[in-house]
C-alpha positions as MATLAB code, in Angstrom:
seq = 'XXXXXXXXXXXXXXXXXXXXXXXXXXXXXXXXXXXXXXXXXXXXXXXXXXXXXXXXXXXXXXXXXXXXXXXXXXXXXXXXXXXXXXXXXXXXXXXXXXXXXXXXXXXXXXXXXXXXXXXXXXXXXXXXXXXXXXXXXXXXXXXXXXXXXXXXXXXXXXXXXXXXXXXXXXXXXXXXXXXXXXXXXXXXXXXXXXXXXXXXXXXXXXXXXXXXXXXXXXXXXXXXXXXXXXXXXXXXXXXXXXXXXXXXXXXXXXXXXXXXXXXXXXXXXXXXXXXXXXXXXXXXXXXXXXXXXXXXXXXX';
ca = [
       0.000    0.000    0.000;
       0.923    3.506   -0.807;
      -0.300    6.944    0.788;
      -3.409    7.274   -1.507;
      -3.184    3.870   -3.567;
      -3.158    0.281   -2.269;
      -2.056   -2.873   -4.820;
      -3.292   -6.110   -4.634;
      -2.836   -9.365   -6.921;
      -3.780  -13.237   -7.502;
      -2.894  -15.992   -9.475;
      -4.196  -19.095  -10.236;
      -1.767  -22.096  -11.505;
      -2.886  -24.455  -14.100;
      -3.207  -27.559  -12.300;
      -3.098  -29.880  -15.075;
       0.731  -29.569  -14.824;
       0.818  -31.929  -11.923;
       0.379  -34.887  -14.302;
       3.655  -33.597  -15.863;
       5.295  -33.581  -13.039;
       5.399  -30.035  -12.623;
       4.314  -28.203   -9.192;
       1.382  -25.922  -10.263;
       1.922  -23.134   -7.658;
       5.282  -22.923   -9.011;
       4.479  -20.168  -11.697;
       1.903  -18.512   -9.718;
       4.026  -17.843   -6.658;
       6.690  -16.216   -8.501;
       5.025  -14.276  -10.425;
       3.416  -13.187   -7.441;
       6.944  -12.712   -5.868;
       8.309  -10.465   -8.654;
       5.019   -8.267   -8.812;
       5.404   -7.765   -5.109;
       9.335   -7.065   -5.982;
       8.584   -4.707   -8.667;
       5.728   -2.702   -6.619;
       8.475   -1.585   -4.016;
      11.055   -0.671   -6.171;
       8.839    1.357   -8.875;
       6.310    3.305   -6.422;
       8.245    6.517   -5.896;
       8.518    7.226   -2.427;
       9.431   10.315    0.304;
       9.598   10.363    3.897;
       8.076    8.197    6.419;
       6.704    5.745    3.515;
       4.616    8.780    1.462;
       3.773    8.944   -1.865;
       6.069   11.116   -4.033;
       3.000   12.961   -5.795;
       5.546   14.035   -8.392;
       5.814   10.824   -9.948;
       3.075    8.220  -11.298;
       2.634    4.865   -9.635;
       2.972    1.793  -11.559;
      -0.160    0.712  -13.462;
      -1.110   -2.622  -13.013;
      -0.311   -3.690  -16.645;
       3.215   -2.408  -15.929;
       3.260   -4.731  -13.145;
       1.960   -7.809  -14.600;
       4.343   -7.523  -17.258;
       7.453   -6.722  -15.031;
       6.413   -9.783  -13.360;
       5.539  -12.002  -15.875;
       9.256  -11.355  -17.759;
      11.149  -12.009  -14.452;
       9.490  -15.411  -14.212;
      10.105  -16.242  -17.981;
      13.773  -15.075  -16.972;
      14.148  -17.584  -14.323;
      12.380  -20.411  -17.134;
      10.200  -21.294  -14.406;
       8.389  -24.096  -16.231;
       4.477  -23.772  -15.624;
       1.667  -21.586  -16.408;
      -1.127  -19.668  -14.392;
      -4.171  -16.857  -14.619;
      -3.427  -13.362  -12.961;
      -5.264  -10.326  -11.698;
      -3.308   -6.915  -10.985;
      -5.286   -4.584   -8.986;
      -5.258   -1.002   -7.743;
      -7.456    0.962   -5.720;
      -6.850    4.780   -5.748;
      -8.248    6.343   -2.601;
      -7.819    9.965   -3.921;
      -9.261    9.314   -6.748;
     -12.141    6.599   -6.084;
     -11.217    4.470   -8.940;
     -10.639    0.840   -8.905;
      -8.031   -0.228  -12.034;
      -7.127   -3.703  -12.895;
      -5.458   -5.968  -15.407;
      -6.480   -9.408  -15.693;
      -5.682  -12.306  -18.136;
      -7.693  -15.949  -17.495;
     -10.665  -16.618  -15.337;
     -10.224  -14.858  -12.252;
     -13.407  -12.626  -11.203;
     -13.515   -9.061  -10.317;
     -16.902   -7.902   -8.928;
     -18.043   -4.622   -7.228;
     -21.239   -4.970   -4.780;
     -22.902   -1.787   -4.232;
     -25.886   -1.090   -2.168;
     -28.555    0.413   -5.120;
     -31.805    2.074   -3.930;
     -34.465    2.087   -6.396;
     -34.947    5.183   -6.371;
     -31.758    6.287   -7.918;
     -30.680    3.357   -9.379;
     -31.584    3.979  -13.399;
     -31.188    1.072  -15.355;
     -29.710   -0.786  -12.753;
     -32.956   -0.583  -11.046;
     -34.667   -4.212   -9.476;
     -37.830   -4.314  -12.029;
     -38.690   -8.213  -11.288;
     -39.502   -7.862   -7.706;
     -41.777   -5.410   -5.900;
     -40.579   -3.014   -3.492;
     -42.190   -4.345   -0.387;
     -40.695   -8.045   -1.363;
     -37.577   -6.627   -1.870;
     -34.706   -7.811    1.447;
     -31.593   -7.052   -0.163;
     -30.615   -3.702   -2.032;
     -27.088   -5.206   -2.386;
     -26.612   -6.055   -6.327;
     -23.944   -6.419   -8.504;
     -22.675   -3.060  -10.022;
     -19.476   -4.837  -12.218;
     -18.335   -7.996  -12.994;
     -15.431   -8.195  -15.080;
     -14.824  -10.413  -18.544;
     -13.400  -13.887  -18.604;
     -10.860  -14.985  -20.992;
     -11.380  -18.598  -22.069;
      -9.782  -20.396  -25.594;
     -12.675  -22.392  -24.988;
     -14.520  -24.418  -22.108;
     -12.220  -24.536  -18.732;
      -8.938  -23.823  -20.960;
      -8.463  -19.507  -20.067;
      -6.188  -17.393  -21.102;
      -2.848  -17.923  -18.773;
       0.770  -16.839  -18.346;
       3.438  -19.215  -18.786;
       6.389  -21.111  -20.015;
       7.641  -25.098  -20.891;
      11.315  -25.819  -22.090;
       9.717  -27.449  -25.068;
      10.211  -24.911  -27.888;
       7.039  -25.960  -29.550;
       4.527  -26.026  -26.926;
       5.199  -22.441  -26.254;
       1.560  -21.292  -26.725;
       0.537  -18.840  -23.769;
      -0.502  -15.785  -23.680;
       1.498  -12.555  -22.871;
       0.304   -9.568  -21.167;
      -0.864   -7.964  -24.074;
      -3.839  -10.057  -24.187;
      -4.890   -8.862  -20.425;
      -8.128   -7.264  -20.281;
      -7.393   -3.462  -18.574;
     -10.293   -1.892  -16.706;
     -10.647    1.303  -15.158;
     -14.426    2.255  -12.948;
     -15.169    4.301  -10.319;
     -16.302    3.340   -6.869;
     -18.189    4.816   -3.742;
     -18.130    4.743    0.313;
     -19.958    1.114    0.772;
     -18.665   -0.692   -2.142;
     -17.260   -3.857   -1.725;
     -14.464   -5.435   -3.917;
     -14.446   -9.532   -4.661;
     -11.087  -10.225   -6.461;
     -11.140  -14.018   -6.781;
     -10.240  -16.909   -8.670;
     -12.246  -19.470  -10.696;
     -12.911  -21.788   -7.535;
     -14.991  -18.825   -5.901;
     -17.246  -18.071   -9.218;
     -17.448  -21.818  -10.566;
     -19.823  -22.805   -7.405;
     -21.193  -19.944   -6.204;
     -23.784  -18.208   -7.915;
     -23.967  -14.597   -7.934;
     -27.036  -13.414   -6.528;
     -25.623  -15.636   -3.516;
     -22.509  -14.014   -3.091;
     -24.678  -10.745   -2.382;
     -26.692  -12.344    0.371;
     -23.596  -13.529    1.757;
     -22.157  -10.485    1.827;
     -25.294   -8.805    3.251;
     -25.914  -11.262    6.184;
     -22.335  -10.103    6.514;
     -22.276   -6.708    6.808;
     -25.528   -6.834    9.270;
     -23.407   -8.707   11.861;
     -20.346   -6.979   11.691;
     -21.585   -3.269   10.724;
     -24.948   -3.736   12.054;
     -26.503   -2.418    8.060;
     -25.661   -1.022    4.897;
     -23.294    1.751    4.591;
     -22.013    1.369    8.101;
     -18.872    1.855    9.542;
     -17.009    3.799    6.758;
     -14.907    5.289    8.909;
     -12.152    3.085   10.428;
     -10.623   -0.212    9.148;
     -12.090   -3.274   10.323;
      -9.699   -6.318    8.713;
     -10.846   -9.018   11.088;
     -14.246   -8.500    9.389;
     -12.991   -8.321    5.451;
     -11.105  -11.389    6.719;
     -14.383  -12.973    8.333;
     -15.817  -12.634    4.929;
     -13.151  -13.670    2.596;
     -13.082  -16.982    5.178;
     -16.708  -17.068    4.505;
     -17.020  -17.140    0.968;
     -13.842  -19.902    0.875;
     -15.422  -22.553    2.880;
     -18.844  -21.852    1.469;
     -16.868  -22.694   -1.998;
     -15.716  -25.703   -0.850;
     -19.044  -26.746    0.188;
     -20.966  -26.002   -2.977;
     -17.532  -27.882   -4.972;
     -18.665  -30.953   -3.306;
     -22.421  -30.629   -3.514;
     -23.177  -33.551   -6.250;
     -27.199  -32.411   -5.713;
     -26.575  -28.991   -6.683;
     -25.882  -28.298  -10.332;
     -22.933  -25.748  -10.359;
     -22.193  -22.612  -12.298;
     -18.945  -24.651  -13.381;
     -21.831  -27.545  -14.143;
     -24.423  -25.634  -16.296;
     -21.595  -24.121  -18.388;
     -20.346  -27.173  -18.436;
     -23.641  -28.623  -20.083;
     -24.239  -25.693  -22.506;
     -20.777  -26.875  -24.379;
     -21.998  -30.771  -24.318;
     -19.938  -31.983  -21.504;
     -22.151  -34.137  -18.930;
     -20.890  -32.659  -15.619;
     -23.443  -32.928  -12.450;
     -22.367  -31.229   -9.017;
     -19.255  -28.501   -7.977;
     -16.148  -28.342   -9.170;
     -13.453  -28.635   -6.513;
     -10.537  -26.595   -7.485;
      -8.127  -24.185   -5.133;
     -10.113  -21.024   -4.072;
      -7.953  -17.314   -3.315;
     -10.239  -15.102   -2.346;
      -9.635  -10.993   -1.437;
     -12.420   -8.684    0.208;
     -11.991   -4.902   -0.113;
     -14.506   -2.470    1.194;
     -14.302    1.125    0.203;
     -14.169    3.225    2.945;
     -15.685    7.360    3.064;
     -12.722    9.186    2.766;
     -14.349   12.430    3.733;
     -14.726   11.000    7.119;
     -12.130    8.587    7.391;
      -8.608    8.938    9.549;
      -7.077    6.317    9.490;
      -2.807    5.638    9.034;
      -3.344    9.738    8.189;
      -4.631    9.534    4.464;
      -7.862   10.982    3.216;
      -9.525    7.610    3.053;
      -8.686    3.702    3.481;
      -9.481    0.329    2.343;
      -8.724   -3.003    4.150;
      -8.448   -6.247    1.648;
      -7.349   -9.072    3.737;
      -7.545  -12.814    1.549;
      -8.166  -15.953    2.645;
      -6.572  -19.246    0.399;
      -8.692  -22.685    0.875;
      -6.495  -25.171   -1.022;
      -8.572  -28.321   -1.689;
      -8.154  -29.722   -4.811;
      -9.276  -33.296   -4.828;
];
């Protein structure tokens, strides 16, 4: 984290390497490692850990490719999905750059009166419990059914047939006081569907903030990391529920592939909630957000 601009990042490895004899996480954790690496040396800094203002932070597509050429450099033989993310406090914009399957999804509380097209027009008003909806999910990047779009790289000259950062989707929107940030990977999203992420979330924020747009002022990581433990073991659940068709399971079914249950796969997720930096004081910046993660490994 910076003075007005916090970075955070996943990655997913390709598991299917394991039959090659090849550790999966491999990849993924150094890639990880050199984007951390590369984050510390490039944001400019003064005294006491500030921001120079002078000079621009690193974009996240700056990172991700930093990153991804050290890990080429040590021919570190693997390959794995990646999400760069930063969250600009001053500025109230969330900016990303993402290549595979990961998920990137913004949860905003939306009254109907002011919500426009975004508006709840299925449900009446008095039937209505949750004004918690999605506000952005980002793309996916598949070559086709469970094969995404990944980083990587194999000492066999002619298998060399991954992406580069080029092909990462870059996104740039805005976000409010209240908003809270999912940055996941496929293991969240391929058994939990999204209208029950937002109840989870909800039920949530009632215990721990008592309502919607509550506590905005201070950061509260033991909750974020409540949450992000939460929506992990609730994964893991719903990957071994063989009664429940999955989201993994009804794509799977729309590209002729008879799958029936969850898909258990590795789950990172990180929680971010966007503080009101108006009223916020926390570490001395104008605002604050707290992302901690939680990692359920339990690939079967």
């Amino acid at each position: 984290a910076a003075n007005s601009i916090h970075y955070v990042g996943i990655a997913d490895g390709v598991g299917s390497w394991r039959g090659l004899g090849v550790d999966p996480r491999e990849f993924s954790s150094r890639l990880m490692f050199w984007a951390q690496k590369y984050i510390k040396s490039a944001v400019p800094r003064v005294g006491r850990g500030m921001m120079n203002p002078s000079i621009a932070p690193p974009k996240p597509i700056e990172i991700l490719h930093a990153a991804w050429e050290m890990t080429l450099g040590e021919k570190v033989v693997g390959s794995s999905t990646a999400c760069i993310a930063t969250l600009d406090n001053e500025l109230e914009q969330l900016t990303f750059s993402n290549i595979g399957d990961n998920g990137v999804v913004i949860l905003r509380h939306i009254d109907s009166d002011v919500a426009g097209y975004m508006r709840e027009r299925s449900t009446p008003r008095h039937l209505r419990n949750n004004d918690l909806r999605i506000a952005f999910i980002s793309q996916q990047q598949l070559r086709s059914f469970n094969l995404p779009y990944q980083l990587g790289y194999t000492n066999v000259p002619e298998g060399d047939k991954f992406e580069t950062p080029k092909d990462a989707v870059n996104t740039s929107i805005p976000v409010m006081a209240g908003d809270l940030i999912i940055i996941a990977t496929d293991g969240l999203f391929d058994n939990m569907e999204l209208d029950e992420l937002c109840d989870i979330a909800q039920e949530w924020e009632k215990e721990w903030f008592g309502g919607a747009k509550k506590g905005l002022t201070k950061q509260n990581s033991v909750a974020l990391n409540k949450l992000a433990s939460i929506l992990t073991k609730k994964a893991r659940e719903l990957s071994l529920d063989h009664m429940r068709d999955s989201p993994f399971a009804l794509l799977a079914k729309e590209n002729d592939i008879m799958w029936g249950g969850g898909m258990p796969d590795d789950c990172t997720v990180i929680c971010i909630r966007v503080l009101d930096k108006n009223e916020s004081s926390v570490g001395g910046s104008s605002g604050s957000e707290s992302f901690p993660r939680k990692i359920e490994n339990y690939l079967l």
